[in-house]
N, C-alpha and C positions, 0 to 999 in steps of 0.2 A: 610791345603791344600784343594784346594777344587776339590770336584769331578768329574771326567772325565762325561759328559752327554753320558748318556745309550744309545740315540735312534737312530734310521737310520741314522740320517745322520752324526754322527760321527764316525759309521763305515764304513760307505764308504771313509772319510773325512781317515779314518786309512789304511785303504786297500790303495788308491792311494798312500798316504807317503812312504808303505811300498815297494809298487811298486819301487817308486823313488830311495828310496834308496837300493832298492836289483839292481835296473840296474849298469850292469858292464860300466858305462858312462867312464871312466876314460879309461877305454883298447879299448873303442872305437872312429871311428874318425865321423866326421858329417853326421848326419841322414838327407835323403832328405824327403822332407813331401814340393811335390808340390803347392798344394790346399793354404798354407803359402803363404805371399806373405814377408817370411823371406828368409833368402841364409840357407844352410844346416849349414856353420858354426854357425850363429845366432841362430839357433835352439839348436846342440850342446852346445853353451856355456851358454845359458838360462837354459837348463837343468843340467848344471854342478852345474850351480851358487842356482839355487833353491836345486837343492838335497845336498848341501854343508850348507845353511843355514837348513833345516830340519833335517839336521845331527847332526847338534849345539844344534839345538832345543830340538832333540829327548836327549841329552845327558846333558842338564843343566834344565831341565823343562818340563815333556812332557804334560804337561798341555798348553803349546805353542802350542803344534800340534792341537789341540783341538780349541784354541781362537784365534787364529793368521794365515788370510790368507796371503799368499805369491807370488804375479801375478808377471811375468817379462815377457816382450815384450822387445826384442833387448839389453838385458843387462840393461836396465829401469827395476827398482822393485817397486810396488804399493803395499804396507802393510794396511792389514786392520783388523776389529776384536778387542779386548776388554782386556783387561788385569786389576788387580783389586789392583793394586799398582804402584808409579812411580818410583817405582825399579825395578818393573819388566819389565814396559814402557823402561828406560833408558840400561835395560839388552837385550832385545830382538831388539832394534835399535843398541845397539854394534854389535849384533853377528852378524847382517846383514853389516852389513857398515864396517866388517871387510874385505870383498870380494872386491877386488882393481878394477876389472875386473869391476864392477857395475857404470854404468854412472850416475843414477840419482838415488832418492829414493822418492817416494811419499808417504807422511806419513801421513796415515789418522789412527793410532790405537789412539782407544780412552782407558781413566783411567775410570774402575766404578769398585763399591763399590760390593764385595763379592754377594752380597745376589741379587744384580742386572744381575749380572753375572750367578746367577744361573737360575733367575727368566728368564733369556731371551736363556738359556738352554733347561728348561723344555717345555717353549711355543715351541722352535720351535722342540721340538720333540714328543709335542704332537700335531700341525697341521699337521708337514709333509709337504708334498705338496699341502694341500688342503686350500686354502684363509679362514681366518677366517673371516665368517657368518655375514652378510652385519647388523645385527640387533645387534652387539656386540659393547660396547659403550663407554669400555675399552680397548679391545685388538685391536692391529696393525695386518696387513695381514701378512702371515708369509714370511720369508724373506727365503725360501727354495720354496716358491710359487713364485716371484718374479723372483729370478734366472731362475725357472723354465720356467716363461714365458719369459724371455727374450731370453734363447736357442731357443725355439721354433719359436718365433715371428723372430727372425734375420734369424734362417737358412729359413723359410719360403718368404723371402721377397727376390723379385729381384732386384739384382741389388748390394745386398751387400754379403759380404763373411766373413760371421759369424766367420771362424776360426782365424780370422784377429783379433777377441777381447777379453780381458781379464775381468772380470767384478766379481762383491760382490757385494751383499745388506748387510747391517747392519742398523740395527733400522729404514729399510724402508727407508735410502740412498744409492742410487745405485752410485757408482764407476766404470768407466770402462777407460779401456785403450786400447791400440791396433793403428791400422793403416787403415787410409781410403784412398781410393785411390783417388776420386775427394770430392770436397765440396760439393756435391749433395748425397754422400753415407755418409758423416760425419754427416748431416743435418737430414737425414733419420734415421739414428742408434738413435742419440739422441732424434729425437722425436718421434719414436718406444717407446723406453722408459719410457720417460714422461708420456705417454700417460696409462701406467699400472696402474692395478688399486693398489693402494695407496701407490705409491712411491711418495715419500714427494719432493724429491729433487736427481740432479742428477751433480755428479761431474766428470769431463770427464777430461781425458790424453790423449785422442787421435790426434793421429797426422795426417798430409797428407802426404801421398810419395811425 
């Protein structure tokens, strides 16, 4: 089994899960969160549907909670993150695609080999947030630095409304999902993006109202 990574950001990565699944979502009815440009039920059942899979998660593998991100925007799920078997691949797309309620599922988890799994572990929890060092000739920018700038850079920018996207870097491909309002905020997001420093490449779900 391989080990759960020690550093920040899998305990934050553990705290929000915990969050998720200690919320009494099921005795509740739909949460309004304005600034969305979801309806309260869409929020609600987003939230069902993710704390349902993390639930699976947590109880066949918690090494899932650890390698395996979980985004959903309107009942849309965007799976990302790394798994080190296609047993495990093939188990962690059941538990999700068990959920009826889920309209579409975007499957970007990749299969790698144990020790790549770990190696891409430890890097990003010893960068952190901090871009690895423009004279490095092996290592990639960290993908905990990427994220970082793309929260920043979207909520800074007018005109778009950052809590409209869902987004992961893995191995310095960024993935995002969510919803734009016009083709001029879709156009924007994406080439915000692009534009970071050493994101390879950028795969987008996003839609227009």
């Amino acid at each position: 089994m391989i080990q759960v990574s020690r550093g920040w950001r899998s305990v934050v990565k553990t705290v929000s899960v915990c969050v998720l699944l200690a919320a009494p979502i099921a005795a509740c009815g739909p949460l309004q969160m304005p600034l969305e440009d979801r309806t309260g039920n869409d929020q609600w059942l987003d939230t069902q549907i993710k704390s349902g899979i993390l639930g699976e998660f947590s109880k066949v593998d918690h090494t899932y909670l650890m390698d395996v991100n979980v985004d959903i925007w309107k009942q849309e799920v965007m799976v990302t993150g790394m798994v080190d078997s296609k047993g495990k691949y093939y188990d962690v797309m059941s538990l999700i695609k068990q959920d009826n309620r889920i309209k579409t599922v975007h499957d970007h988890l990749e299969i790698a080999d144990a020790e790549s799994i770990e190696a891409y572990r430890v890097a990003e929890d010893e960068y952190g947030k901090n871009a690895v060092p423009t004279d490095s000739a092996t290592q990639t920018v960290s993908d905990v630095w990427i994220e970082g700038q793309i929260k920043a850079l979207l909520l800074a920018e007018k005109g778009v409304s950052s809590v409209n996207y869902r987004w992961q870097s893995v191995n310095n491909v960024v993935y995002i999902m969510g919803e734009a309002q016009t083709d001029p905020e879709l156009q924007k997001v994406l080439s915000i993006v692009r534009r970071i420093k050493g994101v390879k490449r950028v795969v987008s779900h996003i839609t227009l109202a």
